[in-house]
Jmol script that loads the backbone (N, CA, C; Angstrom):
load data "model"
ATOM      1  N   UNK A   1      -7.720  -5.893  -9.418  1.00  0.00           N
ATOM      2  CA  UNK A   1      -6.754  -5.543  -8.369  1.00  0.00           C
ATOM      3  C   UNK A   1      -7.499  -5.300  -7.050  1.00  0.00           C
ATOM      4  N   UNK A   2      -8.504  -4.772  -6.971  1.00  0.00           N
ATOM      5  CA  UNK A   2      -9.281  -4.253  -5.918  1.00  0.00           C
ATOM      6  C   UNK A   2      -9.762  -5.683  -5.353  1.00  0.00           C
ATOM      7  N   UNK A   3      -9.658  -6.908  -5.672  1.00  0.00           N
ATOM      8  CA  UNK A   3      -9.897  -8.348  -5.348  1.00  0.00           C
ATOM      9  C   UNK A   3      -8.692  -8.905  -4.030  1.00  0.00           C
ATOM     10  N   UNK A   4      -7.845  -8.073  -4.234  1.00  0.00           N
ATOM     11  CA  UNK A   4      -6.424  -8.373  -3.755  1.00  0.00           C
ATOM     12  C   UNK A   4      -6.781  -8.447  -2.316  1.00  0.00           C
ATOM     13  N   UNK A   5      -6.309  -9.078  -1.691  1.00  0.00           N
ATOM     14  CA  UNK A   5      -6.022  -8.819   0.014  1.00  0.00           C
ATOM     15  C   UNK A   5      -5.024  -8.986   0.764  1.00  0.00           C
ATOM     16  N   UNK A   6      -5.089  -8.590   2.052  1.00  0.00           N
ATOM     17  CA  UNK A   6      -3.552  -8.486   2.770  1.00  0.00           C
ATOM     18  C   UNK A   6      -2.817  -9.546   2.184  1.00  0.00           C
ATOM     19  N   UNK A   7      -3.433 -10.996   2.726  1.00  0.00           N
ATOM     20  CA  UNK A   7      -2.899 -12.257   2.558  1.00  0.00           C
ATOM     21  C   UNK A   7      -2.351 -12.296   1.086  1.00  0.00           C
ATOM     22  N   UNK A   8      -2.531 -11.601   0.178  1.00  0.00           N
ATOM     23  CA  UNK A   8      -2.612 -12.022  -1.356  1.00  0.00           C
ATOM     24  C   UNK A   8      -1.153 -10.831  -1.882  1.00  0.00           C
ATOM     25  N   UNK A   9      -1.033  -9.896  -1.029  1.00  0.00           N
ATOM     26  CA  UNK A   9       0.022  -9.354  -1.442  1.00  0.00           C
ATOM     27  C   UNK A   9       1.329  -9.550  -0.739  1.00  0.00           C
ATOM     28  N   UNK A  10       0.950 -10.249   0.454  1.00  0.00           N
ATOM     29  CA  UNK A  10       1.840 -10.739   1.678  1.00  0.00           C
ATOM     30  C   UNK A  10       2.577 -11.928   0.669  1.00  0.00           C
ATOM     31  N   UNK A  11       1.028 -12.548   0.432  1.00  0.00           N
ATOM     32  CA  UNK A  11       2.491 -14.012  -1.077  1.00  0.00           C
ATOM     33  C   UNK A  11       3.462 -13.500  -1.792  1.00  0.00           C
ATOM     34  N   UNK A  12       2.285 -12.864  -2.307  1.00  0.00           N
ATOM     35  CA  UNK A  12       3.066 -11.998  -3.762  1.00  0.00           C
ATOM     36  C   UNK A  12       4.751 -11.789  -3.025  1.00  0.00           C
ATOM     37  N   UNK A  13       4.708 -10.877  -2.140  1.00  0.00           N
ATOM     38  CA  UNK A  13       5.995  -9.904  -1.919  1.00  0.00           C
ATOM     39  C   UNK A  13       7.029 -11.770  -1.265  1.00  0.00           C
ATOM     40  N   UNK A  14       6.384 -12.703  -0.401  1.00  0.00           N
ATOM     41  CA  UNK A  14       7.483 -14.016  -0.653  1.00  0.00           C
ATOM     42  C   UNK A  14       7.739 -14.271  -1.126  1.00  0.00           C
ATOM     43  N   UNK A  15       6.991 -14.442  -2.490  1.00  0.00           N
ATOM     44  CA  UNK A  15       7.580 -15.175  -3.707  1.00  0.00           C
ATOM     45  C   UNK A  15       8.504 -14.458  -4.549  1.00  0.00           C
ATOM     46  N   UNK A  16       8.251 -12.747  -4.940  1.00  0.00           N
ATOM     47  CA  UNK A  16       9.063 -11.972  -5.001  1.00  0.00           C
ATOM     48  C   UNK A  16      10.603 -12.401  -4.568  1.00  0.00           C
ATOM     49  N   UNK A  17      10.559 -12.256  -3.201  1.00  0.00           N
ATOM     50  CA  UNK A  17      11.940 -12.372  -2.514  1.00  0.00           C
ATOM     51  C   UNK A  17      12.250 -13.947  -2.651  1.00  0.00           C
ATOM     52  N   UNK A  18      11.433 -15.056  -2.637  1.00  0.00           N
ATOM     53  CA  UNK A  18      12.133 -16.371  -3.261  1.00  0.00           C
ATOM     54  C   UNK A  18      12.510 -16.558  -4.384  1.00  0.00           C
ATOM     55  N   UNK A  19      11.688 -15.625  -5.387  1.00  0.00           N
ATOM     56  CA  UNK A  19      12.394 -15.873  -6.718  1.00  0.00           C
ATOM     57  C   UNK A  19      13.303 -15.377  -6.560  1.00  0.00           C
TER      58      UNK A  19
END
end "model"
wireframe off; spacefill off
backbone 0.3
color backbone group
């Protein structure tokens, strides 16, 4: 988790809301 970065949770939370 500590690998994670802005950019990487910024996807996460789009794809979230596209799924």
């Amino acid at each position: 988790i500590s690998s994670f970065s802005a950019v990487d949770i910024w996807h996460l939370s789009i794809c979230l809301k596209e799924g």
